[in-house]
C-alpha positions in Angstrom: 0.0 0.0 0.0 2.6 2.1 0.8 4.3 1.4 -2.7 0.7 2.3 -4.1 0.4 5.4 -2.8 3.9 6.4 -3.4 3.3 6.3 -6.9 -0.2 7.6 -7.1 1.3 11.0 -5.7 4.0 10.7 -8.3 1.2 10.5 -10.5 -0.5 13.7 -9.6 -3.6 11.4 -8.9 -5.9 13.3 -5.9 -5.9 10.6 -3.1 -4.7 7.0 -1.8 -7.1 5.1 0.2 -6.4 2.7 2.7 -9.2 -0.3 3.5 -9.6 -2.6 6.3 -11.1 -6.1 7.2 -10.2 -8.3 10.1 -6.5 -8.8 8.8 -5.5 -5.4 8.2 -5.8 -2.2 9.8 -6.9 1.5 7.9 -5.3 3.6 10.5 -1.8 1.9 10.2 -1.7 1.2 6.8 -2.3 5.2 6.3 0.5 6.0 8.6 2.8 4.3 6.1 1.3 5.8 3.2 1.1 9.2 4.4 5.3 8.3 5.5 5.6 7.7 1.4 3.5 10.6 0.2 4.2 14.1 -0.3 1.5 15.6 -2.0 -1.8 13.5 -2.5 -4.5 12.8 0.4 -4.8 10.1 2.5 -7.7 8.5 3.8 -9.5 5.3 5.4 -11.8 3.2 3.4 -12.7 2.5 5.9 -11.8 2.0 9.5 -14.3 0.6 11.3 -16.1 3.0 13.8 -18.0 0.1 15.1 -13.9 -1.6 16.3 -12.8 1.5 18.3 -13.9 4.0 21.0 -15.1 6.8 20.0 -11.6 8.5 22.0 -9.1 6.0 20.5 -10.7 6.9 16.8 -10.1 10.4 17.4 -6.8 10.3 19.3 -6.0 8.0 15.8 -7.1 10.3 13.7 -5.0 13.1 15.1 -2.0 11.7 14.9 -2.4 10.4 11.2 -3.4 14.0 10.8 0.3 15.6 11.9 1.9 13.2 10.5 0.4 13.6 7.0 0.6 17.3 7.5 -3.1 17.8 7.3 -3.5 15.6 4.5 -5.9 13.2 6.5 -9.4 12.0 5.1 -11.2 9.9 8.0 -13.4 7.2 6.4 -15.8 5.4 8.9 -18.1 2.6 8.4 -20.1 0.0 10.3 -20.1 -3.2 7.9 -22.7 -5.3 8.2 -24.9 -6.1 10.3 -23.2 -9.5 11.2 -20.0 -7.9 11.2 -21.1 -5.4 14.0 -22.5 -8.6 15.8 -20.1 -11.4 15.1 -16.8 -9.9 14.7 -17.3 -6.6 17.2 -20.0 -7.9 19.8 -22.2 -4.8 19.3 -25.7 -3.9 19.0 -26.2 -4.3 15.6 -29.7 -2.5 15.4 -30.1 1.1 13.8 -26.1 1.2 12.5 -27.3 4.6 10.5 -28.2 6.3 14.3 -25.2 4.6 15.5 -23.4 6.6 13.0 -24.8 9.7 13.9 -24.2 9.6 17.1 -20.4 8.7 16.8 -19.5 11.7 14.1 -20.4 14.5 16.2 -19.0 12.9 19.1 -15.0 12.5 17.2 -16.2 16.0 16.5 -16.0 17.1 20.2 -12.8 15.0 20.6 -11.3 16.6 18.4 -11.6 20.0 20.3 -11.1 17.7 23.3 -8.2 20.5 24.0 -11.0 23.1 24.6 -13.5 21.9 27.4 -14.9 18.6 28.8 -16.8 16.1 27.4 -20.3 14.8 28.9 -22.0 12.2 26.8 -24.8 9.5 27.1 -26.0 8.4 24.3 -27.6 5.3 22.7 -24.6 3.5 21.5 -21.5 4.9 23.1 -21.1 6.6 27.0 -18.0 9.2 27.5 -17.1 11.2 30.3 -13.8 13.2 29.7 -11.9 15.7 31.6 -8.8 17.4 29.7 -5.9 16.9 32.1 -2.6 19.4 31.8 -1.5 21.5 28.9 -3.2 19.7 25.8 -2.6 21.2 22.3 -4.9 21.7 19.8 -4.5 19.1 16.7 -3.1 20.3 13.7 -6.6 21.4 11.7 -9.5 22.9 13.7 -11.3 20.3 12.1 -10.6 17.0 9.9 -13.1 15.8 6.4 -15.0 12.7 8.2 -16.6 11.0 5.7 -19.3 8.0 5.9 -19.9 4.9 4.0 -23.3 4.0 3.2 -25.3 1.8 0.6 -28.8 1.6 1.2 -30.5 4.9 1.6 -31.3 5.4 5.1 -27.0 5.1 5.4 -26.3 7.4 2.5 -28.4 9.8 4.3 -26.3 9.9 7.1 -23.7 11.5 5.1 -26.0 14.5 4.2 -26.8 14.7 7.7 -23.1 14.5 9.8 -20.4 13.9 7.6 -18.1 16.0 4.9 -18.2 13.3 2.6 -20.1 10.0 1.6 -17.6 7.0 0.5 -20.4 5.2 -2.1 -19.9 1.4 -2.7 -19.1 -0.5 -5.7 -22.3 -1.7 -6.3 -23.3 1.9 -7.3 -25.0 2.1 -11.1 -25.2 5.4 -12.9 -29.2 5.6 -12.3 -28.5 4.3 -8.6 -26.3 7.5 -8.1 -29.0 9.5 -9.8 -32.1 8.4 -8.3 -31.0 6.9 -5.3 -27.8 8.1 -3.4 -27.7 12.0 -4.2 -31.4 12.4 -3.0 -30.8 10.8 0.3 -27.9 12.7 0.5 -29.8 15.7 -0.1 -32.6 14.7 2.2 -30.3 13.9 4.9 -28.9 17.9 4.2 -31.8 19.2 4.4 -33.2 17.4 7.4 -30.5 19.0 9.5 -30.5 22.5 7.6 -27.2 21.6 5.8 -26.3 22.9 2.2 -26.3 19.3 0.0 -23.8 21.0 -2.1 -21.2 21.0 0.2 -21.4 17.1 0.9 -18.5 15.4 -1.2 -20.0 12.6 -3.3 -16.4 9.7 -3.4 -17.3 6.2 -4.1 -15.4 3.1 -5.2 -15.0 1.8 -8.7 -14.3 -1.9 -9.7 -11.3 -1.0 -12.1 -8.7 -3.0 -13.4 -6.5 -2.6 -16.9 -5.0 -5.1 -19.1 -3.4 -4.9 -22.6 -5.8 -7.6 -23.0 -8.8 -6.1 -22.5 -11.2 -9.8 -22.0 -8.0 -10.3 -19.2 -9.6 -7.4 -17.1 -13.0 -8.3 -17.9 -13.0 -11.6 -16.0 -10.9 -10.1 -13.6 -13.4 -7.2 -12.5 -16.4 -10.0 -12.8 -14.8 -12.3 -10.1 -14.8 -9.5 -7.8 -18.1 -8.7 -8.7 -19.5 -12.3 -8.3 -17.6 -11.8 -4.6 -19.9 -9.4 -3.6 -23.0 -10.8 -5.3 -22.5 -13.7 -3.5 -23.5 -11.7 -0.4 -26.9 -12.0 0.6 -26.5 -8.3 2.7 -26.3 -7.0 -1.1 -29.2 -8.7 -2.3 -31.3 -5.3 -2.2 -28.9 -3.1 -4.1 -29.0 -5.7 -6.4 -32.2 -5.8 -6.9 -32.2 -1.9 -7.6 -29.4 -2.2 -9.8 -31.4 -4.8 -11.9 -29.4 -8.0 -11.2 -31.3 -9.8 -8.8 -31.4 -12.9 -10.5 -27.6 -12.6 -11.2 -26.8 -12.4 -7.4 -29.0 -15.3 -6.9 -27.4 -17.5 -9.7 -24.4 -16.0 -8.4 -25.3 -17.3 -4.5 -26.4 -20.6 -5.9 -22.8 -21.6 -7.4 -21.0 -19.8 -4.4 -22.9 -22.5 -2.0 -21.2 -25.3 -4.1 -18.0 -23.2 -4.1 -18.1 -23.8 -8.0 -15.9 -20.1 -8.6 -16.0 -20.8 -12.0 -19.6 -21.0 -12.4 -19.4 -17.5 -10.4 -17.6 -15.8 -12.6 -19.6 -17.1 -15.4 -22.7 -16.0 -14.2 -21.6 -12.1 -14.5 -23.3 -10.7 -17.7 -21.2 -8.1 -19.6 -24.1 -5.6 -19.0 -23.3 -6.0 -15.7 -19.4 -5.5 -15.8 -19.9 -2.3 -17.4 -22.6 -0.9 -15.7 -19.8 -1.3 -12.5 -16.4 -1.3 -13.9 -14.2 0.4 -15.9 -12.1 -1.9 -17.4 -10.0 -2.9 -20.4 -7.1 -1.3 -21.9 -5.5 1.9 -20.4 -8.1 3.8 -22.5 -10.7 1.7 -21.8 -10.3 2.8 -18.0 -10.1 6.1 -18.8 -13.3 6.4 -20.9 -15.2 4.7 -18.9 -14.4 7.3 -16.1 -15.6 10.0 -18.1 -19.4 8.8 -17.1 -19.2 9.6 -13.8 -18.3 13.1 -14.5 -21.1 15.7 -13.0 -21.9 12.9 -10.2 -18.8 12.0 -8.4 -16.3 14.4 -6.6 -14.5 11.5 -6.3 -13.7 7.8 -7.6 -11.8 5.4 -5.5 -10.5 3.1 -8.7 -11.1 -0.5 -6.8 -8.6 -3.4 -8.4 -10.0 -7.1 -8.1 -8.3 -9.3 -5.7 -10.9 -12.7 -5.6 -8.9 -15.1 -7.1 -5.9 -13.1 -7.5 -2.2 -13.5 -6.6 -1.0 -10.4 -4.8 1.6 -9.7 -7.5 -0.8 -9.3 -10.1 -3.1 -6.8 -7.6 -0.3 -4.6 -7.3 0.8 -5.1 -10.9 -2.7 -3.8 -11.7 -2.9 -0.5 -9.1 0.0 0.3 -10.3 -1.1 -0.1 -14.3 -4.1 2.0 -13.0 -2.0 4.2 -11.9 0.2 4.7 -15.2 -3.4 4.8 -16.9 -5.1 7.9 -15.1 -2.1 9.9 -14.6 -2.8 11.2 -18.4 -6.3 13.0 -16.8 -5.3 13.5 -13.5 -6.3 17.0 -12.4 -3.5 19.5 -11.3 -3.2 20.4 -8.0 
């Protein structure tokens, strides 16, 4: 990762973002990549909220923020509802409210310098009392953004957060008629101005001189998520229900193959842009107008982790040609 983002600043590309599961951690992975970079942002995509206490995410946070020199982008999300259950031991219910309560509270932390803290809330209890000479972080405040994928979580964003960190799952019309008016709703709702709510989301993305190579490359990874039933909704609204459930079907005889196979190409390029270098970079013109952001996503299902990086790093190569001076 830290390789990754070395070169993505090199490239003049905007941001490196760092993702986490129950193997790897955001918050340290950024540290190295923010240790590589001079230029570019980094950010978590994302650290769990749900993992940490509300005071060790902030106290985190601060210190990737010095030593990034204010280059910092905090990503939170929940995962899913088993995750919260299974892996943290958490209430599961309401994850959106649970969001909304832990923002503004980071957001207090982060001032923690200034006064005390007295909260009792649903999901998280903190009682804080500044001791000796504390100094302020480096920013008065941080970007927090939020990850969301049904609507009730993208409206979170509109409603606490700088920023909403879309999933891959995301369609053109789902962007359209789905995600920017629960942002907006969530705005509203708390007499926020949508316009200032940074729309980032993740792109399945992978380049190949041989364009089919990247194809099946970017459906595997597809057919991972598919095979999800938590994703059955959005993939319902995206129009491939019955592909997730043909998809689920030849997951539950672990037949990968059969997968892979079951990905349409409407489907690949209705989430990917893929191909050759230009391929990849026409297919990003589409989400011009609707995304501040795109987090290019490379396929790992089925992958050796020599041909992951070998692929970053192509993408790399392939959108420093249109990446946007800073």
């Amino acid at each position: 990762m830290g390789e990754v983002a070395a070169a993505a600043d090199a490239a003049g590309l905007d941001a490196a973002w760092a993702p986490e599961l129950y193997n790897r951690s955001a918050t340290i992975t950024v540290a190295e990549m923010a240790h590589r970079t001079q230029r570019c942002r980094v950010g978590t995509a994302i650290a769990y909220g749900v993992g940490r206490s509300p005071l060790t995410m902030a106290a985190e946070a601060r210190d990737l923020d010095e030593i990034s020199d204010g280059r910092f982008v905090l990503g939170l999300g929940n995962g899913t509802r088993r995750m919260i259950s299974d892996w943290h031991g958490l209430d599961p219910e309401a994850p959106a409210v649970r969001m909304e309560e832990l923002v503004p509270l980071i957001r207090r932390l982060w001032r923690v310098h200034e006064e005390a803290i007295d909260h009792d809330g649903r999901f998280y209890r903190l009682h804080f009392r500044p001791t000796g000479d504390l100094l302020p972080p480096l920013r008065e405040r941080i970007p927090i953004y939020t990850a969301g994928v049904n609507p009730r979580m993208i409206e979170t964003a509109g409603r606490v957060a700088d920023g909403l960190l879309g999933h891959v799952l995301f369609t053109i019309p789902y962007l359209e008629d789905v995600v920017l008016p629960a942002i907006e709703k969530g705005a509203r709702r708390m007499e926020r101005d949508p316009s200032e709510i940074q729309v980032a989301s993740l792109v399945f993305a992978a380049v190949n001189d041989d364009a089919e190579q990247a194809r099946r490359d970017v459906a595997a990874q597809i057919a991972f998520y598919a095979s999800a039933k938590t994703y059955g909704t959005i993939m319902e609204r995206i129009g491939f229900g019955g592909v997730g459930e043909a998809i689920r079907e030849a997951f539950a005889r672990r037949d990968h193959e059969a997968m892979i196979a079951a990905v349409p190409d409407a489907m690949i390029d209705a989430l990917a842009v893929c191909g050759t270098a230009q391929d990849v970079r026409d297919g990003l013109r589409r989400y011009e107008g609707l995304l501040d952001h795109a987090i290019l996503y490379t396929p790992s299902f089925g992958l050796a982790p020599e041909r992951v990086q070998d692929n970053a790093l192509g993408l790399i190569r392939a959108c420093s040609a249109i990446a946007r001076p800073r």
